[in-house]
C-alpha atoms as one frame of an Amber mdcrd trajectory, in Angstrom:
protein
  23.151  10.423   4.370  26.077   7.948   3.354  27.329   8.390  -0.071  26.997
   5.636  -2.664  31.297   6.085  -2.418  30.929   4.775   1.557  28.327   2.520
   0.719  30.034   0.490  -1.724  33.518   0.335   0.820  31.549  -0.435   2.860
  33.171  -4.088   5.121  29.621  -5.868   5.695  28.299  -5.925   1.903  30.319
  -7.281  -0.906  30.309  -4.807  -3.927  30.742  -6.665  -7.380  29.718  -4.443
 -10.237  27.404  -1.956  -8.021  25.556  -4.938  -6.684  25.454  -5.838  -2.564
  25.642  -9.486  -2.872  25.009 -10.299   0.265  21.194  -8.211   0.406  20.703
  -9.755  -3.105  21.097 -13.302  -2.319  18.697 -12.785   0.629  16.413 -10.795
  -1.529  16.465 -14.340  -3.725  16.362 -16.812  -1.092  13.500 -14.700   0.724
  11.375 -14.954  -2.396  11.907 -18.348  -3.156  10.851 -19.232   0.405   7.751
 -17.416  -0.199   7.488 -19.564  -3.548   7.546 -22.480  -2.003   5.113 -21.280
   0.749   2.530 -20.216  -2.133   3.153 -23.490  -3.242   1.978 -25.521  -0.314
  -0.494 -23.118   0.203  -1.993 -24.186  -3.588  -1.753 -27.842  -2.903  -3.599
 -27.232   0.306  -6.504 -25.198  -1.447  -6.657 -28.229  -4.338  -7.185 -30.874
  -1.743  -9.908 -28.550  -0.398 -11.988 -28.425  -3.530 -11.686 -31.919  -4.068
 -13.094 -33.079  -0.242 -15.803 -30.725  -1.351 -16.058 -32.250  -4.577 -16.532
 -35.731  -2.784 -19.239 -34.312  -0.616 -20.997 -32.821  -3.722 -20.175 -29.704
  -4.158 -19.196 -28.173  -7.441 -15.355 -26.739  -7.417 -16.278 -24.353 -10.217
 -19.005 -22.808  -8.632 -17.019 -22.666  -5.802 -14.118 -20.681  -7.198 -16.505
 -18.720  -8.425 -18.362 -18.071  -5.379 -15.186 -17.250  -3.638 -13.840 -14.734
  -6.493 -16.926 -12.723  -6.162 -16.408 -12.241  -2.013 -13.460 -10.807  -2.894
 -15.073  -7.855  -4.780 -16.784  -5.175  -3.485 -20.728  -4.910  -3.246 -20.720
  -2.105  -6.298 -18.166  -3.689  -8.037 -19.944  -7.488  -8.400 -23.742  -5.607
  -9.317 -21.748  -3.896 -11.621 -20.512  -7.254 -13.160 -23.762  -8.757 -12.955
 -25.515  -6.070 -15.070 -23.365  -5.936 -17.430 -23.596 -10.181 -17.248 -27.155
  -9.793 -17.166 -27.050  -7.264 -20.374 -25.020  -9.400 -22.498 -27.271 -12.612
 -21.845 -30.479 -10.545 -22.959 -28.714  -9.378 -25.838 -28.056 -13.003 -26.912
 -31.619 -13.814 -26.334 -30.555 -16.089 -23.781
C-alpha cells in the first residue's frame, strides 16, 4: 500500500494543499455532466405530462400514480390505511 508521502510526489496528480487536482476536476466535470443529463431528462418527463395532459389525462394523478409503483406492495397498504384512518377521523 503506497503511502500518502508517495502519493502526493506522485508525477501524474498535481498536489496543492493535499488535494489531487487533476481527480477533483474530473470528479466536478463528471457531476456536472450528470447535471445536465438529469436536466434533459426533466424537460423530457415535463413534455410527457403535458401530451398526456392534451389527451386528457390528469398530470397530478399521474405523478401520483407513478410515485406509488415505486413503493413496495406493504409499504403503499400501509400508506393507504393510515390515509384511509385519517379521512374517517375527519368524518370525511
Amino acid at each position: 500500500m503506497a503511502t500518502q508521502e508517495a502519493i502526493d510526489k506522485s508525477p501524474d496528480k498535481k498536489n496543492t494543499g493535499g488535494i489531487a487536482q487533476d481527480q477533483l476536476r474530473s470528479f466536478i466535470q463528471r457531476i456536472e455532466r450528470l447535471e445536465e443529463e438529469k436536466a434533459a431528462l426533466a424537460a423530457d418527463i415535463r413534455e410527457v405530462y403535458a401530451e398526456a395532459k392534451g389527451n386528457g389525462f390528469e398530470p397530478k394523478v399521474m405523478r401520483q400514480v407513478v410515485r406509488l409503483r415505486k413503493m413496495d406492495t406493504a409499504e403503499r397498504q400501509e400508506q393507504e390505511a393510515i390515509l384511509d384512518l385519517y379521512i374517517h377521523a375527519l368524518g370525511m
